[in-house]
Each structure stands twice: as structure tokens, then as C-alpha cells.
C-alpha positions in Angstrom: -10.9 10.2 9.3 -13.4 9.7 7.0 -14.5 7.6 3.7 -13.9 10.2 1.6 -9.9 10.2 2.6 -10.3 6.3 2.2 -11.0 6.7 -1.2 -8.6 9.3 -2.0 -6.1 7.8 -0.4 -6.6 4.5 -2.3 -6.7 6.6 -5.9 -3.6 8.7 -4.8 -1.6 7.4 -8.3 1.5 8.3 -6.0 0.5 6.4 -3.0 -0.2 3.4 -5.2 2.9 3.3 -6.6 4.6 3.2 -3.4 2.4 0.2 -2.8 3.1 -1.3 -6.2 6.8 -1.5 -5.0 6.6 -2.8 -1.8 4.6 -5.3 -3.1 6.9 -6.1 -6.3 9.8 -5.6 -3.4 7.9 -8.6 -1.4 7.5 -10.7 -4.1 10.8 -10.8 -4.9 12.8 -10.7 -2.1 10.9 -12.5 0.7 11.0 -15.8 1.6 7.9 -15.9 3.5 5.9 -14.4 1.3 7.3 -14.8 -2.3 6.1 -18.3 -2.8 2.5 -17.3 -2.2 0.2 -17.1 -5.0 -0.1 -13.6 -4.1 4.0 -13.2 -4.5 3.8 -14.7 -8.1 1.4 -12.1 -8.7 3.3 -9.2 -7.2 6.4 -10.6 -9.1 4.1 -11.2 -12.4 1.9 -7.6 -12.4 2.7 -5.6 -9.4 -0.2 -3.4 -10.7 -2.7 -6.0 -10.2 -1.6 -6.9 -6.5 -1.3 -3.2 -5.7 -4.6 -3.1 -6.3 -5.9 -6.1 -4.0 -3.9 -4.6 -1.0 -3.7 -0.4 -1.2 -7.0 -0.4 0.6 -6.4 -1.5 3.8 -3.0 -0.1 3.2 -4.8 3.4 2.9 -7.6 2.5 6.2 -4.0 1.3 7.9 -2.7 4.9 7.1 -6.5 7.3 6.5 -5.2 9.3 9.9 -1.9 10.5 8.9 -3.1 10.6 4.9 -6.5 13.2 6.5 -4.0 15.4 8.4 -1.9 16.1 5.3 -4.8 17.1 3.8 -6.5 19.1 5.8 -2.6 20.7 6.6 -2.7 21.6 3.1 -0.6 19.0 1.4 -0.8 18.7 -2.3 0.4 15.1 -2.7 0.4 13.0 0.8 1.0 9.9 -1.1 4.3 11.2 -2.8 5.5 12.8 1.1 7.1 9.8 3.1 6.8 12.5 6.0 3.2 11.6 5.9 3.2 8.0 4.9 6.4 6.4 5.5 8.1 3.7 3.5 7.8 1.8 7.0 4.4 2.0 7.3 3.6 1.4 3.7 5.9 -1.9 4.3 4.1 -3.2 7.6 1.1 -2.3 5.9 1.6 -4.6 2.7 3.2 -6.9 5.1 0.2 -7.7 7.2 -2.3 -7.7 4.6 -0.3 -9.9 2.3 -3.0 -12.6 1.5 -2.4 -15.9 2.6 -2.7 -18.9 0.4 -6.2 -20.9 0.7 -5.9 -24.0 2.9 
């Protein structure tokens, strides 16, 4: 994997509204995670959290993201063969910043 998949990965408009949802999806619905100031946020512009959290959402997923490429995929981030809703989930799940102490 390389940069260059990073960072097309990360401007993939489909990925990143895959992203976008989860997060909104998050924000709404989960208890852990919605009250965060980062849940308002997701609730409040989904756009603007999607873009705090699709990069290591992409690095979490550059591998699978590459091979679609170079398999001659035209849209990786629109396939949930490549990227799965799973993955995109755990990723946005892990990441999810944490409130300052």
C-alpha cells in the first residue's frame, strides 16, 4: 500500500459518504458515543466529522482499497466487496474521538 492510495482513498466522494453515515449512524444511535462532542457534531454536520475520521478509516482499509485498484476497480469506495459496511463501522468506531479530560 502506498500514500498515494491513502490519499485516494480519503478523496473517494463514495467512500466518504459511507463514512459520513456511519458517523451520522453513531451519532445518533449510540449510547457510548453520541453524547461526545464528536457525536453532536456527527448528528449536527456529518460532513464535518466525516472529514476528522475518513483518514484513518482509509489507512485502516489502504490494503483492501490498493487491491481494487490495481484489480481494476473503478469505484472501491462505492463496492462493499472491497470495503465493507463492517469495516467502515469498526473503523469509525475506533477512531471516534474521545472527549478531552
Amino acid at each position: 500500500m502506498s500514500y498515494l492510495t491513502v490519499a485516494q482513498s480519503t478523496n473517494d466522494a463514495d467512500l466518504q459518504r459511507r463514512v459520513m453515515a456511519a458517523c451520522a449512524q453513531e451519532g445518533w444511535n449510540s449510547a457510548e458515543l453520541g453524547p461526545t462532542a464528536f457525536g453532536k457534531l456527527a448528528r449536527e454536520d456529518p460532513a464535518g466529522a466525516m472529514l476528522q475520521i475518513v483518514w484513518p478509516v482509509a489507512i485502516d482499509n489502504a490494503a483492501a482499497y490498493e487491491s481494487a485498484l490495481l484489480a481494476g476497480n473503478p469505484a472501491p469506495g462505492a463496492d462493499p466487496a472491497v470495503i465493507t459496511d463492517a469495516a467502515i463501522l469498526a473503523g469509525v468506531q475506533a477512531h471516534w474521538p474521545a472527549d478531552p479530560v
